[in-house]
One Martini backbone bead per residue (centre of mass of N, CA, C, O) as a GRO file, in nm:
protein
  100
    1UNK     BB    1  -3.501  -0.781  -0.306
    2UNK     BB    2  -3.539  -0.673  -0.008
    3UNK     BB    3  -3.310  -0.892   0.109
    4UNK     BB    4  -3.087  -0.759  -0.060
    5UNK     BB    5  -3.082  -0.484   0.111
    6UNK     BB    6  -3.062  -0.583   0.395
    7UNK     BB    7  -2.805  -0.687   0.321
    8UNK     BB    8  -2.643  -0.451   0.231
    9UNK     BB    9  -2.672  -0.308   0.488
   10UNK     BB   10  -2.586  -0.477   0.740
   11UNK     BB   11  -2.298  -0.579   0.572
   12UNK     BB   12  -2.178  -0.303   0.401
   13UNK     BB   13  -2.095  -0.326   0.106
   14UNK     BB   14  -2.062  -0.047   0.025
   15UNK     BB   15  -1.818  -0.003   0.218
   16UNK     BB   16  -1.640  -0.200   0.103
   17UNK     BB   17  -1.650  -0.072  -0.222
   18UNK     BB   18  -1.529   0.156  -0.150
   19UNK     BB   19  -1.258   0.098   0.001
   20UNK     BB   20  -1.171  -0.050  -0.244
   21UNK     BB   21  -1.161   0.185  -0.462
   22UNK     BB   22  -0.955   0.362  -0.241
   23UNK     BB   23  -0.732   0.142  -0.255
   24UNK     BB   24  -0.633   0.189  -0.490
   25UNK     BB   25  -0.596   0.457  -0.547
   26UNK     BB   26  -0.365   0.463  -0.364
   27UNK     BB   27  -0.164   0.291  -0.440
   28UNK     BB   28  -0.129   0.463  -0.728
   29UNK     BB   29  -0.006   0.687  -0.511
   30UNK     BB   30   0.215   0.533  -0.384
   31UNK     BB   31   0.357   0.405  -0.663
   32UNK     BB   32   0.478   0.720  -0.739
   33UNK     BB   33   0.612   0.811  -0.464
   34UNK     BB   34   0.828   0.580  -0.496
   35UNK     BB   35   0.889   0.585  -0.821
   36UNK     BB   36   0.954   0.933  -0.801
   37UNK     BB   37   1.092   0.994  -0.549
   38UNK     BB   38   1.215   0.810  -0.388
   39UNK     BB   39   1.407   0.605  -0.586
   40UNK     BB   40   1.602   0.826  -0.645
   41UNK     BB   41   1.723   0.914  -0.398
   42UNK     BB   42   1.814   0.632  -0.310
   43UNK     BB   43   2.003   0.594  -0.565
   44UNK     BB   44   2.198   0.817  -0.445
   45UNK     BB   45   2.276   0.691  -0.203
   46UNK     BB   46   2.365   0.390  -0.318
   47UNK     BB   47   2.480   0.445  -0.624
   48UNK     BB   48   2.249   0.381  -0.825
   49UNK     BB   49   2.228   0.418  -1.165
   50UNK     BB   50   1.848   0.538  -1.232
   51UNK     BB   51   1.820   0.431  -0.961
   52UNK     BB   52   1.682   0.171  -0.776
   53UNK     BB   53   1.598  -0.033  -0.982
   54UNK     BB   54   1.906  -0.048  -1.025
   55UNK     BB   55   1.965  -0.222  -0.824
   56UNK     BB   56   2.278  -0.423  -0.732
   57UNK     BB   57   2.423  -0.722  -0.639
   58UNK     BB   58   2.731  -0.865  -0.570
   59UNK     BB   59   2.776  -1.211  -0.576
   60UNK     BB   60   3.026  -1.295  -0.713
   61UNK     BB   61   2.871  -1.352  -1.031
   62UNK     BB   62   2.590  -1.263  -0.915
   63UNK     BB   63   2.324  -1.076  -0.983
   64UNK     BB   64   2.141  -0.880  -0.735
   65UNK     BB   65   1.795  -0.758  -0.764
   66UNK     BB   66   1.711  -0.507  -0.512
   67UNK     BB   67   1.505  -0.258  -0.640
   68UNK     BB   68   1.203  -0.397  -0.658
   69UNK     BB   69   1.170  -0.500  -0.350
   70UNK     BB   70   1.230  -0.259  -0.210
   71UNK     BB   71   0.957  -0.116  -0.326
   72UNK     BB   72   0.766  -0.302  -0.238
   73UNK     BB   73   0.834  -0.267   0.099
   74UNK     BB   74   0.744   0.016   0.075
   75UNK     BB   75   0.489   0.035  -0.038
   76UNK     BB   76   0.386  -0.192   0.241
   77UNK     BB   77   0.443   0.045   0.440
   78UNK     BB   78   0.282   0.297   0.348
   79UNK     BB   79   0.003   0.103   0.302
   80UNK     BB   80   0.015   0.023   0.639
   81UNK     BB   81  -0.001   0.292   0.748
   82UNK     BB   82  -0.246   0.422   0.634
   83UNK     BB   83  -0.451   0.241   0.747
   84UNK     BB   84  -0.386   0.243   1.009
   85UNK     BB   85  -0.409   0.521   1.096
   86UNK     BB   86  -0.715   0.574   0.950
   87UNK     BB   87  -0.836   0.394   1.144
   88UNK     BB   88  -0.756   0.557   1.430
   89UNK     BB   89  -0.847   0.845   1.333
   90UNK     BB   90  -1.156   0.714   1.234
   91UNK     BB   91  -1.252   0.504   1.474
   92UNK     BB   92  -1.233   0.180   1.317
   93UNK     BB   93  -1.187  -0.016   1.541
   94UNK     BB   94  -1.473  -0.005   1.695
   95UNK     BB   95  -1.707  -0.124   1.496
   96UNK     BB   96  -1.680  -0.486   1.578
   97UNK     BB   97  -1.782  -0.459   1.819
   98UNK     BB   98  -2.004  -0.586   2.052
   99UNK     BB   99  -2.319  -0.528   2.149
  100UNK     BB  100  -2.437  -0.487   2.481
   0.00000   0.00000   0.00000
């Protein structure tokens, strides 16, 4: 037992799994913010009526459906800034540097 804790401090574990944890969280208020605030909005800009999920373009004769792809898009821009920010700001950056 006493080796299993030594390893779960060396390796971080418990910052991993709480990192873990508050990125699902971030995930579901990013995914709130961009369905309920941006889709709507751009849905009136792009002119698709009910918001972006229902955003459609007609090539010939089918239909395709590129609301909920853009929203995908828009999503893993918003959570890859927070991260990317996040890291920058909180100087994680520099945590894996070797130490000499």
């Amino acid at each position: 037992m006493k080796g299993f804790i030594e390893f779960i401090r060396e390796q971080g574990v418990v910052g991993l799994s709480v990192g873990f944890i508050l990125g699902g969280a971030v995930s579901k208020v990013v995914a709130s913010l961009v369905n309920d605030v941006i889709n709507p909005v751009l849905g009136l800009i792009m002119g698709a009526a009910g918001g972006l999920q229902n955003a459609q373009l007609m090539i010939g004769g089918a239909e395709i459906h590129i609301g909920n792809f853009i929203s995908a898009i828009i999503d893993f821009l918003i959570i890859g800034a927070i991260v990317y920010y996040g890291i920058r700001g909180l100087k994680l950056d520099n945590l894996d540097k070797k130490k000499s």
